[in-house]
N, C-alpha and C positions, 0 to 999 in steps of 0.2 A: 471362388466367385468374388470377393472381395478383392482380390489382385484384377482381377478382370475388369471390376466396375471402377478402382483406381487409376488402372490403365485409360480407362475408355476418359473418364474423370480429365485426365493430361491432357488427351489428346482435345476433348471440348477444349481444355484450355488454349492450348496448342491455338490451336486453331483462329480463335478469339482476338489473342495476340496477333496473330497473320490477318484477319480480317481488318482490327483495330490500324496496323502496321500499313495494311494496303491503301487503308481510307485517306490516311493522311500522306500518303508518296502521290494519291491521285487526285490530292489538290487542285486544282490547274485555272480557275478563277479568281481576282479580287474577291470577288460575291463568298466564295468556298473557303477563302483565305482568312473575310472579316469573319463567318460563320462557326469556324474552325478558334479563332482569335476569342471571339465574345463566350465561345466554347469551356477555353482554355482560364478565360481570366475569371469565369464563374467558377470553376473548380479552385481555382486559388483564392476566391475569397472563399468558397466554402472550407475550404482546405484550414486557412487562417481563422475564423472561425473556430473551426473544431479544437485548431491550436490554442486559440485563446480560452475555449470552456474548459480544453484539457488542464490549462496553467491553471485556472482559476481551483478547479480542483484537484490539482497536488498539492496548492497552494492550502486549502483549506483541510485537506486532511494530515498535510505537514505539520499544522497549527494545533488539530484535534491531537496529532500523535505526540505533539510537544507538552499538551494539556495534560496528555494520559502519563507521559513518563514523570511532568510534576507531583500528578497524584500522587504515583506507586512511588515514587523518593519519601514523599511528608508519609505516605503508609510503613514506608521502612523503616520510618525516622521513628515513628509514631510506636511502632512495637519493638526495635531498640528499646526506648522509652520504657515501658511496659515491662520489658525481659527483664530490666537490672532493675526495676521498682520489685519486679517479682522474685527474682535472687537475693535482694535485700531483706527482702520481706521473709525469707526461708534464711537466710543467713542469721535475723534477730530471732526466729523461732526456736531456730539448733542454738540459740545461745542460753535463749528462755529456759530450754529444757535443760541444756546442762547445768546452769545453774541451778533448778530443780533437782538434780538427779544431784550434785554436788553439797545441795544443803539436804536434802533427805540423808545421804552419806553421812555426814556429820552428826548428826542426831543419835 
């Protein structure tokens, strides 16, 4: 059923196309000609339009996406940071100790 309803699907299209096809080969007036014309140039500025909101937002989520990859750098940057304070930090404690364990030794 689903092959059937795709099929039938085409052929609407099909067809659509051949209607669309015929309307403009049976032209045959100025009058059908400007009609056709005022037609045409509203779809291109609609068209242009749609182009220009489209740009505006790639443009603005290129911006946002620039935004978000500055975060996550100063965040990586940020827990780098963090990591070798925290390894230092464990590096001075294992020294703590062994010194500890080194002077109990002696004793």
């Amino acid at each position: 059923s689903a092959q059937i309803a795709d099929l039938q699907q085409k052929l609407l299209d099909a067809d659509n196309g051949d209607q669309a096809k015929q309307r403009w080969d049976s032209i045959a007036t100025i009058l059908e000609a400007k009609c056709a014309l005022k037609y045409l140039l509203g779809e291109l500025v609609s068209s242009k339009v749609q182009e220009s909101k489209l740009q505006s937002s790639l443009e603005q989520s290129q911006a946002s996406c620039s935004d978000v990859q500055k975060m996550l750098m100063e965040e990586r940057n940020h827990i780098a940071e963090l990591e070798a304070e925290f390894q230092n930090q464990i590096l001075v404690q294992e020294q703590q100790h062994q010194e500890k364990v080194n002077h109990s030794s002696w004793k």
